[in-house]
Every structure is written in C-alpha cells, then in structure tokens.
N, C-alpha and C positions, 0 to 999 in steps of 0.2 A: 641812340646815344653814341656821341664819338668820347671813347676814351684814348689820352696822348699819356704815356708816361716816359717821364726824363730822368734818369740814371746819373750821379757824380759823385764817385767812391764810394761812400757811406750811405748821401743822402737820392733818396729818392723823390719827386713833383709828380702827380697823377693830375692832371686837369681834366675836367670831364663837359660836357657842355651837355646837357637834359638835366630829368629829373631825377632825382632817385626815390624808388619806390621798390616794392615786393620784384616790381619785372626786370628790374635794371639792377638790382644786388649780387645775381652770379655774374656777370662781366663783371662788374668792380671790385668782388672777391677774388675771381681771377687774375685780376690783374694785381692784387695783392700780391696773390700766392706767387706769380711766378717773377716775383724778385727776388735776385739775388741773397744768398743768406749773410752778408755783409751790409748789406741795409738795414740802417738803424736807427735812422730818421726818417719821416712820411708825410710829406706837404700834402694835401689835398689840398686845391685849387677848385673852389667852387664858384667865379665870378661868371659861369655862364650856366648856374643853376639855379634857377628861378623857384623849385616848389622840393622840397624835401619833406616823406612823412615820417613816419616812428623809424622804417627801415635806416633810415639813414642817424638813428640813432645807435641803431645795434652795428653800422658799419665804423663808426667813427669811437665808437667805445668799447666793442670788443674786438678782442685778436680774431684774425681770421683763423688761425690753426691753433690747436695748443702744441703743436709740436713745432714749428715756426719760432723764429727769433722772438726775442721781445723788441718791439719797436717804438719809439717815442711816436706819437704825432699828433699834429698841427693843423691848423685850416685857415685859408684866407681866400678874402674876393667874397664872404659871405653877403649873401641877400638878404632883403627882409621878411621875408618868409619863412628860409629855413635859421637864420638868425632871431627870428623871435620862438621859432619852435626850440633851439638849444636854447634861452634864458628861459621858458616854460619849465624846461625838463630841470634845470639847473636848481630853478625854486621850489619843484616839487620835493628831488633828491639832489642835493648839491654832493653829495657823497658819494654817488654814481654817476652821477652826470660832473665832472669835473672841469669847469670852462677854464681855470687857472693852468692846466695839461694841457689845453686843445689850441687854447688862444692865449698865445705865451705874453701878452699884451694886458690881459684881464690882471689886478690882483688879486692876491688870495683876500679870501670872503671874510676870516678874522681879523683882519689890519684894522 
C-alpha cells in the first residue's frame, strides 16, 4: 500500500492506492495520527482503491484517538465496491454510518 498525504493549513488529502483491510489499517491510522493538531478537515482519496471491507468502515467513522482533535471528514474517487459497501452500511444504520458527513454531495436522508 502507498500512502501520500498532502498538508494545507487546516486541511489535510490522504490518498492511498491498495485496499484497505485488517492489514493495511495501522499505516493509515498512522498516518492519521501523525498530523498535525491544526487539521481539521480530512480528504481521503480513494480513486485507486478498488476493495474496501468492514475495516475501512471503522477507519472512515471513527476517530483514530479520543484524545486527538476532532476532525471533519470526507471521501472522494470512491469505487464501486467500496461505494456499494458504504450505501449497505448506510441502509442497515444510516445513524452510524452517516453518508450526509462523508460525502458532503449526498443529501440528508429526511429531505
């Protein structure tokens, strides 16, 4: 897995090119954590991730630290794999799984 992360005051771009699963979640925690604490938006860039399983639900929904900032984040370049596996999770618990938070593009689910 190559991960590139791009830093611009505030906001932070993680682009990752593999999959993410169980083996590939401490690099990309890592690479959470060791941003800055003035980061406060979080692009993930997934356009050269082809298979996402559960793990990449627990990366893009919970904080990495609870002592860690609070951080907005985002995703784009999603595939259709790991894009149908977030509208699965979204129907089972749209209350946990928030696509309206992640994909600032989706509306809210009551409109």
């Amino acid at each position: 897995m190559n991960i590139t992360t791009t830093i611009d005051g505030t906001s932070a771009h993680i682009s990752l090119c593999g999959e993410i699963d169980f083996d590939t979640l401490p690099p990309l925690r890592a690479a959470v954590d060791a941003l800055p604490p003035q980061v406060t938006d979080l692009q993930w860039d997934l356009t050269f991730t082809p298979f996402m399983d559960v793990t990449g639900l627990h990366l893009l929904f919970t904080p990495a630290t609870s002592s860690g900032p609070e951080r907005r984040a985002t995703v784009t370049g999603l595939r259709a794999q790991p894009l149908a596996l977030l509208l699965v999770a979204a129907d089972v618990n749209p209350t946990v799984f928030d696509l309206c938070r992640l994909l600032p593009d989706v509306p809210p689910a009551d409109l």
